[in-house]
VOPAGU-2260 file (C-alpha; in pm, 1 decimal, decimal comma):
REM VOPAGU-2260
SITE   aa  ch    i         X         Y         Z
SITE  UNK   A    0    -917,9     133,1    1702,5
SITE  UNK   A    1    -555,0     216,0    1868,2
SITE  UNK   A    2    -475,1     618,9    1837,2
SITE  UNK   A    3    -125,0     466,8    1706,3
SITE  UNK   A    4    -281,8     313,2    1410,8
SITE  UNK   A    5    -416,9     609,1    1334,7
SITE  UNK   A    6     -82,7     777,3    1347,3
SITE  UNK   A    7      39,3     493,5    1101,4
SITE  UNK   A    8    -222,5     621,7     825,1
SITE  UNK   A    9     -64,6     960,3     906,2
SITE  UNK   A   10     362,0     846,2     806,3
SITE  UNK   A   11     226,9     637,0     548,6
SITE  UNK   A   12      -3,9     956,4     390,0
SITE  UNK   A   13     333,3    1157,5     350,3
SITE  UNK   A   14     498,3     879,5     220,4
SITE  UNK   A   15     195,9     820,0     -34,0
SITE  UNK   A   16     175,4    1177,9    -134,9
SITE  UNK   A   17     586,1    1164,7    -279,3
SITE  UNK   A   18     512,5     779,1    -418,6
SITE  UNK   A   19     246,4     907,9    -638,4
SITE  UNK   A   20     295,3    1246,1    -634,3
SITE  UNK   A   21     525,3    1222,4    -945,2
SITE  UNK   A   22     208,4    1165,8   -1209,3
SITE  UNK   A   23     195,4    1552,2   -1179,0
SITE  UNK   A   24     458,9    1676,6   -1207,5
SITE  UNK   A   25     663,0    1464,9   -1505,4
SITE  UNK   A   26     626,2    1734,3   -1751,1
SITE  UNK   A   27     791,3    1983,2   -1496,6
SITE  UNK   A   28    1020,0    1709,2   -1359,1
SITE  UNK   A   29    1127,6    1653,9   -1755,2
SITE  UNK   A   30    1177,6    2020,7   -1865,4
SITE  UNK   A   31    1405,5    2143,8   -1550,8
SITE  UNK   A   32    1628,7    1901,8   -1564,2
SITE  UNK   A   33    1641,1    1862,6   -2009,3
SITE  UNK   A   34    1528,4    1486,2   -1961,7
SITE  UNK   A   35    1249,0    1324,6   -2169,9
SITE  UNK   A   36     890,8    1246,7   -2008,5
SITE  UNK   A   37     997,9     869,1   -1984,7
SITE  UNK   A   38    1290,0     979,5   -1816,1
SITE  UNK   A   39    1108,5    1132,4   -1582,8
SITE  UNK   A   40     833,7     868,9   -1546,3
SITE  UNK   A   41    1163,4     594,9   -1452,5
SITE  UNK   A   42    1181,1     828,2   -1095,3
SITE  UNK   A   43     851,1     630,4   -1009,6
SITE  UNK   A   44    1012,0     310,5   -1115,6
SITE  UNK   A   45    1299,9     340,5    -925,4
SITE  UNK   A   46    1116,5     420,9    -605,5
SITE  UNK   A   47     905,1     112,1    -661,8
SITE  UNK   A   48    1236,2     -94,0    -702,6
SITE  UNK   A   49    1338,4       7,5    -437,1
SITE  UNK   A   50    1013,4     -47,8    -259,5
SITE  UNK   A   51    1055,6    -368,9    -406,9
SITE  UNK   A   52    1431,3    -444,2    -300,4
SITE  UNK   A   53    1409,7    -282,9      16,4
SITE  UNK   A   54    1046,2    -435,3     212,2
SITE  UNK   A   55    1229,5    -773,9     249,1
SITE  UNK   A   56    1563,2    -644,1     326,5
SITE  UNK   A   57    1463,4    -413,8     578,7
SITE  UNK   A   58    1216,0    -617,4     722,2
SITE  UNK   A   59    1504,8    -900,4     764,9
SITE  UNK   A   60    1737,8    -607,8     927,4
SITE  UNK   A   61    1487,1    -446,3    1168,0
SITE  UNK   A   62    1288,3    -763,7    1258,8
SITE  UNK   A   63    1454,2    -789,1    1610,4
SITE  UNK   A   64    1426,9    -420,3    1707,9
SITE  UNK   A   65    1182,7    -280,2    1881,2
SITE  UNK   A   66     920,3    -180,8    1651,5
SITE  UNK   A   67     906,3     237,8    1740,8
SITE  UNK   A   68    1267,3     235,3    1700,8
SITE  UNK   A   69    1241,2      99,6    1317,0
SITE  UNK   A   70     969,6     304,1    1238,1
SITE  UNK   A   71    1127,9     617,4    1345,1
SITE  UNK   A   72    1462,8     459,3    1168,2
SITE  UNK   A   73    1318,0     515,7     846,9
SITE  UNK   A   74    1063,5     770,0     900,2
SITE  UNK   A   75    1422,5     996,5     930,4
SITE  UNK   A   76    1566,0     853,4     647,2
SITE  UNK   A   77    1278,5     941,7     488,5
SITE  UNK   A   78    1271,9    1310,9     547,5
SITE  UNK   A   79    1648,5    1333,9     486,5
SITE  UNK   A   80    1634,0    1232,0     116,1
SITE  UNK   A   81    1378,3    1420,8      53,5
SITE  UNK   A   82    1550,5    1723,2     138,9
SITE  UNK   A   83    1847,4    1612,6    -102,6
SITE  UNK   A   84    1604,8    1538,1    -406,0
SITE  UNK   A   85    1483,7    1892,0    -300,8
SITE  UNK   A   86    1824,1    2080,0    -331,4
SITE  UNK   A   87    1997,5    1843,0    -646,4
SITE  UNK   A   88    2071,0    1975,2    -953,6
SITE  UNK   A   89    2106,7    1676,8   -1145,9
SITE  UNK   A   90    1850,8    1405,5   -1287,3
SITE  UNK   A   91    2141,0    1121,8   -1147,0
SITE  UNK   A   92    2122,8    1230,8    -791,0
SITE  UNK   A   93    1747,2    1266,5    -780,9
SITE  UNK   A   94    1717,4     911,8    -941,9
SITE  UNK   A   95    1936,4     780,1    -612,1
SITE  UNK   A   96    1776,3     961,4    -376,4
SITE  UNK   A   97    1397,1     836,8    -496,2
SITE  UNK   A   98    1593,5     461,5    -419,4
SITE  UNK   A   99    1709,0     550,3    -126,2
SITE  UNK   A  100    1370,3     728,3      15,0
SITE  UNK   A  101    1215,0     352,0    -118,4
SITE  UNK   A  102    1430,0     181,3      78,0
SITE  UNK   A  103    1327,4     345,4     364,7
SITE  UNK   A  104     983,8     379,8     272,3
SITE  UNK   A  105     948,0     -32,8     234,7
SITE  UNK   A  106    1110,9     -78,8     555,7
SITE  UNK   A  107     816,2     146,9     739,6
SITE  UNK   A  108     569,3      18,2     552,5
SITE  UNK   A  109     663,7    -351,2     645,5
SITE  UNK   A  110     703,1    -258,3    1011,3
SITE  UNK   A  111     367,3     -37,7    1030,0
SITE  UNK   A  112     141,9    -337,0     836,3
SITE  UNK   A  113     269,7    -605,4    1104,9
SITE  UNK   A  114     255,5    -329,7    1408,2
SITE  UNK   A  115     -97,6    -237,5    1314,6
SITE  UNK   A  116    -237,3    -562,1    1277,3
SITE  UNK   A  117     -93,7    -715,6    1637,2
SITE  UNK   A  118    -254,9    -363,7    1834,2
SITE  UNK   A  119    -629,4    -498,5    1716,2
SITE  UNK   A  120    -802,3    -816,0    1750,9
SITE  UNK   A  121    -869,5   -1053,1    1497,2
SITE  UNK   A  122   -1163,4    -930,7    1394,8
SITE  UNK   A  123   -1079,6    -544,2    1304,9
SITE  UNK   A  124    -760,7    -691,0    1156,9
SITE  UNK   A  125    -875,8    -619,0     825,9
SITE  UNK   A  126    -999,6    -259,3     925,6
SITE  UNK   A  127    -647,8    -156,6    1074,5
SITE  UNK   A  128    -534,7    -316,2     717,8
SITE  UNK   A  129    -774,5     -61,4     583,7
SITE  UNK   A  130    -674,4     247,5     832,7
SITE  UNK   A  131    -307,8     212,1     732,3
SITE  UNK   A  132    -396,0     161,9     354,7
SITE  UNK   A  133    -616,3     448,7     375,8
SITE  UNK   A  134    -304,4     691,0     461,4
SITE  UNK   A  135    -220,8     647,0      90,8
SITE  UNK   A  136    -543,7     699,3     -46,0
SITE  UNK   A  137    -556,7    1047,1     169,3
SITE  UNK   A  138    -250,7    1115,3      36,0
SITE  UNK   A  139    -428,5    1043,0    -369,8
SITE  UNK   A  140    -708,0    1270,6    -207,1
SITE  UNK   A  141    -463,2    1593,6     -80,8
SITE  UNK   A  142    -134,3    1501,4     -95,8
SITE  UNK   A  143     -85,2    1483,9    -453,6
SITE  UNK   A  144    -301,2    1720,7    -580,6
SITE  UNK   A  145    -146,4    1956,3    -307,7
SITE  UNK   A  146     192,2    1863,3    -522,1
SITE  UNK   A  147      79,7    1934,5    -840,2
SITE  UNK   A  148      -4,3    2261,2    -730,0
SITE  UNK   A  149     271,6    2366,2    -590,7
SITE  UNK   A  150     477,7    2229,1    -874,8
SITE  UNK   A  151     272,8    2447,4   -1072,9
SITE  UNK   A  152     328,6    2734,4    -877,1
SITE  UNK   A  153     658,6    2726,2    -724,5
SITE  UNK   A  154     835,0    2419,9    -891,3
SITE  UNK   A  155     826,7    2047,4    -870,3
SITE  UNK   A  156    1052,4    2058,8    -545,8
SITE  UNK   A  157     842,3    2289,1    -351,1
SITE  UNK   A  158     659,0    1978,2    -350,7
SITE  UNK   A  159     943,8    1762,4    -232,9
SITE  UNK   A  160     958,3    2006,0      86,4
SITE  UNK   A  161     655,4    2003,0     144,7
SITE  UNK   A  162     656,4    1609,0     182,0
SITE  UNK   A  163     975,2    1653,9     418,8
SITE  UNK   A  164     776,3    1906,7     640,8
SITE  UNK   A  165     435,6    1704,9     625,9
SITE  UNK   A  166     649,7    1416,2     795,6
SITE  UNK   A  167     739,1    1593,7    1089,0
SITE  UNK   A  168     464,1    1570,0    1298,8
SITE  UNK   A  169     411,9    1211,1    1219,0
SITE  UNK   A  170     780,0    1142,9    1317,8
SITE  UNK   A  171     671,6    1289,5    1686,4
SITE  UNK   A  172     326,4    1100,0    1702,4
SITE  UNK   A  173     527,3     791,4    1662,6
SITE  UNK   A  174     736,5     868,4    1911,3
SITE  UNK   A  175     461,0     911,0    2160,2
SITE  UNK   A  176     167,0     653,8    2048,6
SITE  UNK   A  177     338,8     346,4    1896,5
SITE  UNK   A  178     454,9      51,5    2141,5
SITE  UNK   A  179     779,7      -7,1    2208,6
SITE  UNK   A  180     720,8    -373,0    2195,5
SITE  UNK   A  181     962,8    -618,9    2014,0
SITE  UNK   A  182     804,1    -818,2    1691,5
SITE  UNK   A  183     593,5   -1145,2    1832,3
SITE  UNK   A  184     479,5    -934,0    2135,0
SITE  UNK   A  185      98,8    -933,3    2017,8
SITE  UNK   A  186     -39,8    -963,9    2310,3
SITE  UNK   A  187     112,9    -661,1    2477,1
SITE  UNK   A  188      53,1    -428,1    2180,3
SITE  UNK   A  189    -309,8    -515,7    2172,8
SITE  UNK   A  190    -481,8    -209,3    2414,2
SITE  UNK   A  191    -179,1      -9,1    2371,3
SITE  UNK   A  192    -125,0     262,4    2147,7
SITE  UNK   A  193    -374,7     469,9    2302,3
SITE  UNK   A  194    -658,4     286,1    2223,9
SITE  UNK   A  195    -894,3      73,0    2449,4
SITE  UNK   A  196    -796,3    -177,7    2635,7
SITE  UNK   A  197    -907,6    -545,8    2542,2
SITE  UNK   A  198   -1199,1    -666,0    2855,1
SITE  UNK   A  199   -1224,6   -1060,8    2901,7
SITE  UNK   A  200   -1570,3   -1187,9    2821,7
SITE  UNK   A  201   -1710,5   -1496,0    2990,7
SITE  UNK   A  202   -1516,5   -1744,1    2689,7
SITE  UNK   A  203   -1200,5   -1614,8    2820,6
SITE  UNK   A  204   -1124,9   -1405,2    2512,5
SITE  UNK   A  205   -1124,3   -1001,2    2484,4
SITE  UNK   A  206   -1312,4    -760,6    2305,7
SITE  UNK   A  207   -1217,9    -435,5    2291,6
SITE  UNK   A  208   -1443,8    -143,6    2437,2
SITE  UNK   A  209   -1724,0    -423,9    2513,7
SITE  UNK   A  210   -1841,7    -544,8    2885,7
SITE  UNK   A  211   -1845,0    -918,8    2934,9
SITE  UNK   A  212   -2160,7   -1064,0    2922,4
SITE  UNK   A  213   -2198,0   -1224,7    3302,1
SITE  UNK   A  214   -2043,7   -1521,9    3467,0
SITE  UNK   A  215   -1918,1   -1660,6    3773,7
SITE  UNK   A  216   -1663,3   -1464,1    3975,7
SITE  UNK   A  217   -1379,1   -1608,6    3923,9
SITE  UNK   A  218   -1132,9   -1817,8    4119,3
SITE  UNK   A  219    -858,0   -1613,7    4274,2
SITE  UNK   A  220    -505,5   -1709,7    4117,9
SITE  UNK   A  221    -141,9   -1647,2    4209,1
SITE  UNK   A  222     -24,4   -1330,6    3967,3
SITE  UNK   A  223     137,3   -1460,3    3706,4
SITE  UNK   A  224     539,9   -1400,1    3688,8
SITE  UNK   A  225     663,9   -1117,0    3427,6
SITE  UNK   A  226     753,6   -1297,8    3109,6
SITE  UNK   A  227    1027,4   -1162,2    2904,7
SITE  UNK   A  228    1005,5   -1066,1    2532,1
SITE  UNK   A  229     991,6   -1359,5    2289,3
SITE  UNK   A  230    1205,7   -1502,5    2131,0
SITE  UNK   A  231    1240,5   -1390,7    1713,5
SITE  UNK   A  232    1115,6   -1693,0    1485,1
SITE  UNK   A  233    1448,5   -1789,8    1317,8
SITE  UNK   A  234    1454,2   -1595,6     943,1
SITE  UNK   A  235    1487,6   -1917,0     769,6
SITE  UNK   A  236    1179,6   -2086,6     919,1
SITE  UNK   A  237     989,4   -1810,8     901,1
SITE  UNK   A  238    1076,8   -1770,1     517,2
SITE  UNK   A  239    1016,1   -2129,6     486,1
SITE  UNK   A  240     647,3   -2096,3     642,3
SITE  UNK   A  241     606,7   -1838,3     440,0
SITE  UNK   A  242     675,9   -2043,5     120,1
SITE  UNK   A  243     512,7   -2379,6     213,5
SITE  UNK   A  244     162,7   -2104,9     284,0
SITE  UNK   A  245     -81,0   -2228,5      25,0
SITE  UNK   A  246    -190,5   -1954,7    -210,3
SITE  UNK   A  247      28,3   -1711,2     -79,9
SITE  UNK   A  248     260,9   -1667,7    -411,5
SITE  UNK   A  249     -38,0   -1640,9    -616,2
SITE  UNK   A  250    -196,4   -1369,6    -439,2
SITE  UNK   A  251     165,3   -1183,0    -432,1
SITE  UNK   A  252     193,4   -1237,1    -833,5
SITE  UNK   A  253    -195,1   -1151,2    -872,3
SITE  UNK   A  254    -155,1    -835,1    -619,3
SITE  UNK   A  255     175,8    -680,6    -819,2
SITE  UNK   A  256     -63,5    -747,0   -1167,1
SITE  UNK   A  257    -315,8    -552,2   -1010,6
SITE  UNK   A  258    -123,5    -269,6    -937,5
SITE  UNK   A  259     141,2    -276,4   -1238,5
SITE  UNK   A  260    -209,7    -158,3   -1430,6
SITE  UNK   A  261    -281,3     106,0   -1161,2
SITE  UNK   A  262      62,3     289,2   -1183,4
SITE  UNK   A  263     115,9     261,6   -1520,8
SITE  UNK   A  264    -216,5     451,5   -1637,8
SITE  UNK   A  265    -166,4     666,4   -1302,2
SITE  UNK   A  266     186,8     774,8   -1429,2
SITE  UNK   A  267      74,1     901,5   -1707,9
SITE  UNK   A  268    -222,0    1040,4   -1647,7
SITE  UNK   A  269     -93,2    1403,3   -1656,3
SITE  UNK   A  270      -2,7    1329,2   -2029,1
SITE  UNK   A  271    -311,5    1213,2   -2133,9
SITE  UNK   A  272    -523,4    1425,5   -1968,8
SITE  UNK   A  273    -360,2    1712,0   -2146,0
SITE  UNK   A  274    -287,2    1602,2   -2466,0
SITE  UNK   A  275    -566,2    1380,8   -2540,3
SITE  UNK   A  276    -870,6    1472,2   -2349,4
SITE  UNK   A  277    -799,7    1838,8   -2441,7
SITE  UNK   A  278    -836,4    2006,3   -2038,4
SITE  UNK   A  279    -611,8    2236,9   -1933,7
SITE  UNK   A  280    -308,8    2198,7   -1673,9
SITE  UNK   A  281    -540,3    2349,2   -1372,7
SITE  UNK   A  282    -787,6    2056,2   -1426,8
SITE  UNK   A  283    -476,1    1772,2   -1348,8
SITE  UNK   A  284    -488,7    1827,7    -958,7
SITE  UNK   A  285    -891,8    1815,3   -1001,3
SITE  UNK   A  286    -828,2    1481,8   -1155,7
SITE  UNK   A  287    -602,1    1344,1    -924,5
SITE  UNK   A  288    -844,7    1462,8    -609,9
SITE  UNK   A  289   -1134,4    1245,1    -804,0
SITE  UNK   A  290    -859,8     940,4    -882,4
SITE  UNK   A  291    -819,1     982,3    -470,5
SITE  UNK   A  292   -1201,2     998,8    -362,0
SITE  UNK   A  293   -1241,5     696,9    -506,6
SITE  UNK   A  294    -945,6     530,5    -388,1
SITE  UNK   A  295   -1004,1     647,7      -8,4
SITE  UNK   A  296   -1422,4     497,2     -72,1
SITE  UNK   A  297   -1238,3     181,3    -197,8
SITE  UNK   A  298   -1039,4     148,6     104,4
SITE  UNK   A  299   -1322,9     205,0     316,1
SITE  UNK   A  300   -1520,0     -62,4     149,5
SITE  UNK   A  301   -1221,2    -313,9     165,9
SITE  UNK   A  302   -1203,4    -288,7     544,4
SITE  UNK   A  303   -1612,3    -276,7     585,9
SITE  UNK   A  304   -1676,2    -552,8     335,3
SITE  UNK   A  305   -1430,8    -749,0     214,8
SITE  UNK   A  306   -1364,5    -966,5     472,5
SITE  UNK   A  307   -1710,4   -1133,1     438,3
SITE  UNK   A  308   -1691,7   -1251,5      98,3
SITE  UNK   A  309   -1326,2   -1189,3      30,7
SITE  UNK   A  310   -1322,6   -1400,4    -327,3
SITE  UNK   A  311   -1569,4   -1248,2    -457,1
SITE  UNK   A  312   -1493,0    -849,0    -386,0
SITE  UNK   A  313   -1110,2    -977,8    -545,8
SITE  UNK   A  314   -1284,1   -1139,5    -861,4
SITE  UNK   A  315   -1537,7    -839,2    -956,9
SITE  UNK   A  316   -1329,8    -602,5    -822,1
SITE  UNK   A  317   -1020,9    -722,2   -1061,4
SITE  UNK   A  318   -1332,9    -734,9   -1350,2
SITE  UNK   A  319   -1465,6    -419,1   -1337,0
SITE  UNK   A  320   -1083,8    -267,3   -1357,5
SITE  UNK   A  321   -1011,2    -503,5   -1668,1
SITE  UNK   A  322   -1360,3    -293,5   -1843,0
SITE  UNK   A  323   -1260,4      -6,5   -1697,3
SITE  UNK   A  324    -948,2      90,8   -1801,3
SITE  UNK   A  325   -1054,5      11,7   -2155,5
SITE  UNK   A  326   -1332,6     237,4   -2133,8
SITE  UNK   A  327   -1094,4     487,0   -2065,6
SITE  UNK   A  328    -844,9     432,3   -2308,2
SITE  UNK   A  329   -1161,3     406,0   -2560,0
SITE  UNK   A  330   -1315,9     751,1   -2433,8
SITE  UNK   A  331   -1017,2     974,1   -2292,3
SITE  UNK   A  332   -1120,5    1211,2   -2596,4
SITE  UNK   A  333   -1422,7    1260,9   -2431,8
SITE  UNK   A  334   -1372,1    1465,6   -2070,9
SITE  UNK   A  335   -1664,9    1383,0   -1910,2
SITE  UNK   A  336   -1626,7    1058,5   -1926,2
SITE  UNK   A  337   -1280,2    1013,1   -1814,4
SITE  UNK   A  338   -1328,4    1285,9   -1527,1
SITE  UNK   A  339   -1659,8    1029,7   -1421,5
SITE  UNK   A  340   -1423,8     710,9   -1520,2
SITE  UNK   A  341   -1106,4     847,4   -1302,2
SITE  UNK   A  342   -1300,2     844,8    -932,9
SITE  UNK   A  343   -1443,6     515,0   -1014,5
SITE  UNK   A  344   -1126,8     330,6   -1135,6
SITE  UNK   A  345    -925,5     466,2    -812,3
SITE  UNK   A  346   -1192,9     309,2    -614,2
SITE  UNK   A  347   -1181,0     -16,5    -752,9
SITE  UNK   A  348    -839,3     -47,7    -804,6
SITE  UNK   A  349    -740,5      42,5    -393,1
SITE  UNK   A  350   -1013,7    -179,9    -279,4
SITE  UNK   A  351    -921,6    -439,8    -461,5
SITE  UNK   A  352    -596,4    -383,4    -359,1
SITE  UNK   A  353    -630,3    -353,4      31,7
SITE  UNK   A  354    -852,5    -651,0     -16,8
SITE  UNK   A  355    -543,9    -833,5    -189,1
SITE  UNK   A  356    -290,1    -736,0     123,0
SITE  UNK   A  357    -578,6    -797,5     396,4
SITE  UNK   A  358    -552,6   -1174,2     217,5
SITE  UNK   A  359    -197,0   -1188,1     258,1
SITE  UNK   A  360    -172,0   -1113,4     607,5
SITE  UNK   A  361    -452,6   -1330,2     656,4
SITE  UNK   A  362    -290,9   -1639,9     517,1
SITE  UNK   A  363      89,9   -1581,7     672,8
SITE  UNK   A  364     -67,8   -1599,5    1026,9
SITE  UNK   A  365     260,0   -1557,6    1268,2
SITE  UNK   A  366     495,7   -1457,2    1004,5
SITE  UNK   A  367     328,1   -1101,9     956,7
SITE  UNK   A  368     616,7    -888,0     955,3
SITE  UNK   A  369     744,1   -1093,8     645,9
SITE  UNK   A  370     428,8   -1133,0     472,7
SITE  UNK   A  371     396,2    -723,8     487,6
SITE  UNK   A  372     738,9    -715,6     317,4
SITE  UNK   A  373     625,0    -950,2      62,4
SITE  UNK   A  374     311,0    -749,4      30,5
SITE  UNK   A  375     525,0    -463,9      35,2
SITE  UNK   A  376     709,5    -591,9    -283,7
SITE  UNK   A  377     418,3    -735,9    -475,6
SITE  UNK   A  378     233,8    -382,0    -436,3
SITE  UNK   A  379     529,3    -191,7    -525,9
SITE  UNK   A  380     710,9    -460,2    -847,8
SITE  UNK   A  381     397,3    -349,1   -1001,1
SITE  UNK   A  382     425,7       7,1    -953,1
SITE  UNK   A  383     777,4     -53,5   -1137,6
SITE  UNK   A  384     669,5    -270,3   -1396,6
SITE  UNK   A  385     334,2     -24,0   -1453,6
SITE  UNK   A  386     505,4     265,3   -1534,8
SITE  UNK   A  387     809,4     124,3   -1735,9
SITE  UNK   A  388     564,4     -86,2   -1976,4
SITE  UNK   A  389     346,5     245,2   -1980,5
SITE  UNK   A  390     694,9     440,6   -2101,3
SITE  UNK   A  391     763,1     193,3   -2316,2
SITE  UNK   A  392     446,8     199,2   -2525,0
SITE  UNK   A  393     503,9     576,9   -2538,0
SITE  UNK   A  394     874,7     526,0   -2673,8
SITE  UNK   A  395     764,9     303,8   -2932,6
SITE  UNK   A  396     504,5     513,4   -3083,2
SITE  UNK   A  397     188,4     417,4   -2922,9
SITE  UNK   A  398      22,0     729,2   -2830,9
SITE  UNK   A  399     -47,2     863,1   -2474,8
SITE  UNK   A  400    -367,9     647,4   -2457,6
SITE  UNK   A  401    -115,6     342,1   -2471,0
SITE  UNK   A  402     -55,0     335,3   -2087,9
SITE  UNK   A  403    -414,0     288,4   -2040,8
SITE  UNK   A  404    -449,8      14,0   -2274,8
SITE  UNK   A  405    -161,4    -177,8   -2106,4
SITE  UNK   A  406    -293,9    -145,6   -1755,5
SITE  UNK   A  407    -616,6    -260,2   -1929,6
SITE  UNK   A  408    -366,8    -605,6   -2018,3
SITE  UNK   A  409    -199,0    -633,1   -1721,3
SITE  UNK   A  410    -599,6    -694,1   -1525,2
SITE  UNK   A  411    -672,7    -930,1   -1774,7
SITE  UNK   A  412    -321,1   -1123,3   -1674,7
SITE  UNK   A  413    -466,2   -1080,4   -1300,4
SITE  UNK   A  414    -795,6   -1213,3   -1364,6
SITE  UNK   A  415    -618,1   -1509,0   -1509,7
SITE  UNK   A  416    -411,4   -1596,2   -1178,5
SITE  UNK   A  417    -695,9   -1551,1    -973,4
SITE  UNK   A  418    -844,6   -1801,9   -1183,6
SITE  UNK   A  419    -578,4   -2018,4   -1155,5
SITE  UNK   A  420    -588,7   -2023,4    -805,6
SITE  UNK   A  421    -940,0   -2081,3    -752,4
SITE  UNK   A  422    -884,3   -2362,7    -952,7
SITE  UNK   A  423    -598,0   -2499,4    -754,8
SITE  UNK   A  424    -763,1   -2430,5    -423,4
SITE  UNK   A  425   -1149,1   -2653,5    -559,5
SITE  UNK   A  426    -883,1   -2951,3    -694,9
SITE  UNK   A  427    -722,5   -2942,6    -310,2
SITE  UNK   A  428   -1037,2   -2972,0    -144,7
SITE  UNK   A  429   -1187,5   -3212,6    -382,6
SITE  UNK   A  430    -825,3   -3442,2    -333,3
SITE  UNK   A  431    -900,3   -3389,6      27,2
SITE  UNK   A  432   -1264,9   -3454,5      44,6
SITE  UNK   A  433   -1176,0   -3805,4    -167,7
SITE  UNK   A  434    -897,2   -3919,1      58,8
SITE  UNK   A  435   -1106,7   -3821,8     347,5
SITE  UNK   A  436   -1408,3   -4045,9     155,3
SITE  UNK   A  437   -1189,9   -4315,0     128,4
């Protein structure tokens, strides 16, 4: 695998840590600045609408640039806003400035999906998927435990410099790992990057770090004349591929279902942790470490696994989330079982994720950039819905195990798309297996 990927995971696990790093620290978030806990859970919203917003818009706007030059773009941006949410004052400017970090945020993650996947072959697409991915679940791991302690400690924005700082040296790496290649230029990011370079086998194709197996010496040939950088599929027929993709729009709607019910029990989970399963404040950053083991093992799995039976590790994956988040709402009372439920449930639900994004990259083919913007907005239109519909069962008088029970009804809407798909895809290939027939 390419060093640069690598360095990928490492951006996106600072930019994971301050997208989730918000479940603990609401209460803190809500007190300093005289706001109420709902109030406070809308800052995740409004990054994820601006995830949402921004992964199309920016991928539209940097899609000609060289791709080192976008991600260090908004890798800056980044770092600058956080400084500002840092140093505000005010509830208003902190809302903007989560936005405006989004914005930025979407446009990396849309250029570092597409980069990763053209420095690998075909076959380790789905790991590099998983290697990028995985910079999140690192982040659920350290990252935002690390937060809630120093919110804890010194104050919720100790924990938005410490994301600022954390970026740093990933801002550098880019600058001296990632090609500088232009988007479309596979073939010349494959064996960059510092990783190995792709080796010819007898068939002609490559395989990286592998000798070819042994073959004629081949015919000597004229070099071949330096080719220039192509030319940028046009933004409306790449938008139109990516429409007229069968399946695609279903796997964005199921993907945003998926993790609507992750962030909205994840937002909350501070809340109910405290107030309902009776621990203390010191055990929230334990929790969040287990909610990121499991999510960095369901990664891992993803990229091993998924990719040979990827319907199937979607469909139980999506089950075993629909039982599991009602066994938590049904147990929270109980802190054994929700501490041995909360490593479990961030396993399945980032596998099943990463499996969902691996599919969507999978079925744009060429249009990659784009489809990691879509992917970009299904992922995050879910982490807006999840935690407004989890606020708004608080509001109206649900308890704090209402979250929980909502991301429990948002898996059972995602099991039902699936479904619907599968469905749609056995009636295509029995039309096509007819007309074939006849």
């Amino acid at each position: 695998m390419p060093f640069a990927v690598y360095v990928l995971g490492l951006a996106v696990f600072a930019q994971g840590t301050s997208e989730f790093m918000l479940s603990g620290l609401v209460s803190a978030i809500a007190t300093d600045l005289d706001v109420s806990l709902s109030a406070a859970g809308l800052l995740t919203s409004a990054f994820a609408v601006g995830m949402v917003l921004g992964a199309p818009l920016m991928a539209l706007f940097s899609r000609t640039w060289p791709r080192r030059r976008a991600l260090l773009l908004f890798l800056a941006v980044f770092i600058a806003v956080h400084i500002v949410g840092a140093l505000t004052p005010g509830y208003g400017v902190l809302l903007a400035a989560r936005f405006v970090g989004a914005l930025a945020n979407a446009g990396f993650w849309a250029v570092a999906l597409a980069a990763a996947v053209s420095m690998v072959p075909d076959r380790l697409r789905g790991r590099a998927t998983a290697v990028v991915v995985g910079g999140v679940t690192i982040a659920c791991v350290v990252g935002v435990p690390a937060g809630a302690v120093l919110g804890e400690r010194w104050g919720w924005r100790a924990a938005f410099w410490a994301v600022a700082v954390v970026s740093l040296p990933a801002l550098w790496a880019i600058t001296r790992s990632v090609p500088g290649s232009v988007p479309g230029d596979r073939g010349r990011d494959r064996g960059r990057g510092g990783g190995t370079a792709p080796v010819a086998d007898a068939r002609g194709t490559a395989s990286a770090g592998q000798e070819p197996e042994e073959a004629p010496a081949p015919a000597r040939t004229p070099a071949p004349a330096p080719t220039s950088a192509p030319v940028p599929t046009p933004v409306r027929d790449e938008l139109r591929l990516l429409l007229t993709v069968p399946h695609l729009r279903s796997t964005l709607l199921t993907m945003a279902l998926v993790q609507g019910a992750t962030f909205c029990a994840f937002s909350y989970l501070e809340p109910l942790l405290t107030r309902i399963t009776g621990l203390t404040i010191t055990w929230v950053p334990v929790a969040l470490a287990l909610f990121g083991a499991g999510a960095f093992l369901g990664v891992g799995a993803a990229g091993r696994y998924a990719e040979r039976r990827p319907t199937a590790f979607i469909a139980y994956g999506m089950a075993a989330l629909a039982l599991g988040w009602s066994a938590l709402a049904l147990t929270a009372g109980r802190p054994v079982a929700a501490l041995a439920l909360i490593p479990l449930l961030g396993m399945l639900a980032f596998g099943t994720g990463t499996a969902l994004i691996t599919r969507v990259l999978g079925l744009a083919g060429r249009s990659s950039t784009l489809a990691g913007a879509f992917g970009t907005s299904a992922f995050n239109l879910g982490a807006a819905v999840g935690p407004w519909a989890g606020g708004l069962a608080l509001e109206t008088g649900g308890g704090y195990r209402s979250p929980v029970w909502v991301s429990a009804a948002l898996m059972a809407l995602a099991l039902l798309t699936e479904g619907a798909r599968r469905l749609r895809r056995v009636r295509s290939r029995e039309r096509a297996s007819g007309s074939t027939a006849g």
